[in-house]
N, C-alpha and C positions, 0 to 999 in steps of 0.2 A: 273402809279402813276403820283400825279403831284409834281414835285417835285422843289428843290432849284434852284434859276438863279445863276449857272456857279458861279464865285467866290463871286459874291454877292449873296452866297447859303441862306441870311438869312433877305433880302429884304422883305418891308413888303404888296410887288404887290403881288395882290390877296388873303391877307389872310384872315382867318375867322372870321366872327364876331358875331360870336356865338358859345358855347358847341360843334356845330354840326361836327365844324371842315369841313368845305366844303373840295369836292377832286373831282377835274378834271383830268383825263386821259391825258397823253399829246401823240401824235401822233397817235391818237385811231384809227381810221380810216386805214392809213397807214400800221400800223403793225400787223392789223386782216386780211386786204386786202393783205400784203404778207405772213402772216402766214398759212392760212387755205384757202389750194384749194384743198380739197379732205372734202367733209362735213360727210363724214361716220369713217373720220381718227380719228390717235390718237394724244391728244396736251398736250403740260405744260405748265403752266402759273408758272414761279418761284418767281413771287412777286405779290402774291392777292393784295395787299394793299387796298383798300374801292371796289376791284371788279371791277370797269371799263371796265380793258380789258377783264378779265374773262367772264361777262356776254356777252359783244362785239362776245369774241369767242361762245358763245355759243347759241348765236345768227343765225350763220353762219352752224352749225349742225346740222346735221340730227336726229333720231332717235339711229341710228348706232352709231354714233359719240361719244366720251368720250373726256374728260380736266378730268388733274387732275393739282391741284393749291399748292400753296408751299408760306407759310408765315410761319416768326418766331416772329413775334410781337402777343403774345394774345389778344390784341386788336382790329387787324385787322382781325383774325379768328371769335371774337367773331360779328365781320360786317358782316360778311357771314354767319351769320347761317342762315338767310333769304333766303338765294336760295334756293326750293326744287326743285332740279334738280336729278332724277337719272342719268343722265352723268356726274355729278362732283362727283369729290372726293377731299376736299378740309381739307389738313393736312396740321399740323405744323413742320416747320422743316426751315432748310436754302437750296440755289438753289444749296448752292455746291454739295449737297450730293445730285442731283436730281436724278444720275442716281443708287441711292440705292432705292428712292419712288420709282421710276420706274420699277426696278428690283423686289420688292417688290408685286405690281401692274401687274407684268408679262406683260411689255410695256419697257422693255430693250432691245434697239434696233431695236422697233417697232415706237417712233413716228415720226409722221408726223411734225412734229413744234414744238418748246420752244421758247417760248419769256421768254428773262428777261429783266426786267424794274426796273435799277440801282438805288441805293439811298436811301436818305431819302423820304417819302412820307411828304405830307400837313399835313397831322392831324397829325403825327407826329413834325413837327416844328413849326404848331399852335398851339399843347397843353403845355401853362408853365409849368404842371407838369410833362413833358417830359425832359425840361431841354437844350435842344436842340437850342434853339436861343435867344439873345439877346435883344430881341424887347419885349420879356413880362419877367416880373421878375420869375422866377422860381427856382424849387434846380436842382443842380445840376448833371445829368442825364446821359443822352445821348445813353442811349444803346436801339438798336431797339426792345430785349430780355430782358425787364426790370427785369427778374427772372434768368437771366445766365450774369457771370464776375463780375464785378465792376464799377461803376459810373465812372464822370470824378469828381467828389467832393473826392472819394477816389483816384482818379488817381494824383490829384493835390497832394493829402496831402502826397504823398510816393515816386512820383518822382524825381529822380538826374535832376539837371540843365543840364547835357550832353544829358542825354536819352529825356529828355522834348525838347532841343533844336533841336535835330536830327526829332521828332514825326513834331514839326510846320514847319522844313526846308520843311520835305519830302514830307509830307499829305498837308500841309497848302502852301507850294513855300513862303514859308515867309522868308524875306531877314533878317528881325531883331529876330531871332528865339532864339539866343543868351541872346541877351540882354534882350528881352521880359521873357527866362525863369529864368532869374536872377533877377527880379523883382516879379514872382510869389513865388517864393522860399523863397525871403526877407519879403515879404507880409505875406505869411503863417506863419512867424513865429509867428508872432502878434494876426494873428486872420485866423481860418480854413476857406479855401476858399470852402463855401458852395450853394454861391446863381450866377445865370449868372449874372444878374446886377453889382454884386461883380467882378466877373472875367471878365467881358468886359471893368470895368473903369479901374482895372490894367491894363491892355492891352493898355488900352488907353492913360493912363499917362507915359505908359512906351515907346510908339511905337512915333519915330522921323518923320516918313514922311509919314503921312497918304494919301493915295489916293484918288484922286476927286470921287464923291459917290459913298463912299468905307466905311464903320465902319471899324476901324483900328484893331477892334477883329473878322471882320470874318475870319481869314485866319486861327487863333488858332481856332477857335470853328470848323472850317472844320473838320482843322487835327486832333484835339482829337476825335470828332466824327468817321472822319474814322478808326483811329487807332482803337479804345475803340469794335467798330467791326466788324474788320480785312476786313474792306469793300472790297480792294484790292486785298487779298490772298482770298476772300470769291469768286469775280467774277473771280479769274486765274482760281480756280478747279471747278467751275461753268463750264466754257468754255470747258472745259478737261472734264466732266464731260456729257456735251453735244451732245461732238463729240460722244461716246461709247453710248447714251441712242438715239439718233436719227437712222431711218431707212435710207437708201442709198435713195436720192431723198427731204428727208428731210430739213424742213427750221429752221434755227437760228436766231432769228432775236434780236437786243440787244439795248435796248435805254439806254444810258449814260448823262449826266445831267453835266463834268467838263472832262477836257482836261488829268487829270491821268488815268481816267476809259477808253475812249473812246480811248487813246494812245494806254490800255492795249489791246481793243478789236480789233483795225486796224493791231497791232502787230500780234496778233493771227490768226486773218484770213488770213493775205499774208503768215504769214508761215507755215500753214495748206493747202494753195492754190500753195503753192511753192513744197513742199513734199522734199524727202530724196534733203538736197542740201551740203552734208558734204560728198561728193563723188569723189575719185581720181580723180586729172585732167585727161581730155584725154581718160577718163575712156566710151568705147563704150557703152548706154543704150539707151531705148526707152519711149517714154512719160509714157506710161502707169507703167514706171518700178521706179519711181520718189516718188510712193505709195500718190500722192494727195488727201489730205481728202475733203478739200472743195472746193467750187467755191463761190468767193463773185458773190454780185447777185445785177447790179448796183452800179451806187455811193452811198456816204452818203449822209443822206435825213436831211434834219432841218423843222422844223414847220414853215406855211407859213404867213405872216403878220396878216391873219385874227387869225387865233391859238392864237399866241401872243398878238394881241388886247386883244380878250379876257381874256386868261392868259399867263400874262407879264412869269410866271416863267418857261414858254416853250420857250423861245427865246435861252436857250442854249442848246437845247435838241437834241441830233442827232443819229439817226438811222439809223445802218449796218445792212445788212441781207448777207447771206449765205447759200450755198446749199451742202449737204454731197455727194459727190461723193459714186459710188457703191465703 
């Protein structure tokens, strides 16, 4: 996917200028090159979003070879109906649940590779009626599953000033999360906050110390976005999900787009790479008995100045990869 630059998720480098919704891949190359080195294996792709890496993988396959793809936006499903491929299988769903497609699929425990490629995608934050960013007027949205939960337009109009403040601290690292949601709260009484335009100028009148080129409302439209969904708890059981649907030998490889998600994935790998470490001191064991799932596999990768030339909104994009131990 290509997705938002790092806290200025909602920057308006690279976007589209037309219906069409342009979507560039970001580390496309990269993550098919560590994903698939077995062309007859099994793979997942847990975020189709406009296909990129999808076709990338399947590019790389053989006859033998199977992908099977994981989007919850029907939008983007309905992108891919253009592949006739018999080695895809390309269902709706979210990545945490992969290792139920897969189980499903009879490829529990069998694949070779899962890429997930975190976030919001392009078409998603260049279409205003997604709701999603700031920079076009739109209503009020933000869910990647625009048919499951509730908007951030209903989100606004039902949330306490505590619970809203806690949402922009966490999601958004917003220092004025307080103050900003005592200002939506007072706003709404007057008139239903329905449109981003609407909720970006509170924001805006509300927030003291705006950042050098910074909108002083991208940090709220992050966090409600990722709250709204559960972007974070979606990529923990993604993860965990992973390790049980990969075969021994198998690659993870994970592109993350902001410094919460990517926190989340370097966390998990050292301590899947670490194994049993809640163990008496002094306690006699041997490596093998430590029960290590993974092995990271190199450093973290970032897109390299040309990437970025082209598209500015790869400059915070950074990819882990990982190998499942037997």
């Amino acid at each position: 996917m290509l997705h938002r630059d790092n806290d200025s998720s909602l920057a308006d480098d690279g976007a589209a200028t037309s219906r069409e919704f342009r979507h560039t891949s970001v580390l496309l190359d990269g993550a098919v090159d560590s994903l698939v080195r077995c062309p007859s294996g099994n793979y997942l792709d847990g975020t189709f979003g406009r296909g990129g890496h999808t076709r990338a993988i399947l590019e790389r396959l053989d006859a033998e070879g199977r992908l099977l793809a994981l989007d919850r936006d029907p939008q983007a499903l309905a992108a891919g109906a253009d592949i006739a491929d018999a080695r895809l299988s390309l269902q709706r769903g979210v990545f945490a649940e992969l290792d139920q497609h897969a189980d499903a699929a009879g490829l529990l425990g069998k694949l070779d590779g899962i890429l997930l490629d975190v976030g919001v995608s392009s078409p998603q934050l260049d279409d205003p009626e997604r709701g999603f960013s700031f920079l076009r007027d739109g209503p009020l949205d933000m869910r990647m599953d625009p048919e499951s939960g509730i908007g951030a337009a209903q989100w606004l109009a039902r949330t306490g000033v505590d619970e809203m403040a806690r949402v922009f601290k966490t999601y958004g690292e917003e220092r004025f999360a307080k103050r900003i949601a005592r200002a939506l709260v007072t706003a709404r009484q007057e008139t239903p906050i329905e449109r981003t335009h609407q909720l970006a100028e509170i924001v805006k009148a509300a927030h003291p110390a705006w950042e050098k080129h910074k909108h002083p409302a991208t940090r709220v439209f992050q966090a409600i976005r990722i709250h709204l969904n559960d972007e974070l708890g979606q990529l923990e059981r993604a993860l965990d999900a992973a390790l049980e649907a990969l075969a021994p030998g198998g690659r993870l490889v994970v592109i993350s787009f902001h410094s919460l998600e990517d926190r989340l994935v370097k966390r998990f790998i050292r301590d899947q790479s670490r194994g049993d470490t809640h163990l008496p001191r002094g306690m006699p064991i041997r490596e093998d008995q430590l029960n290590k799932r993974l092995k990271p596999v190199g450093k973290a990768l970032r897109a390299d100045e040309h990437e970025v030339e082209l598209n500015p909104r790869a400059r915070s994009a950074v990819m882990r990869i990982a190998e499942k131990l037997a």
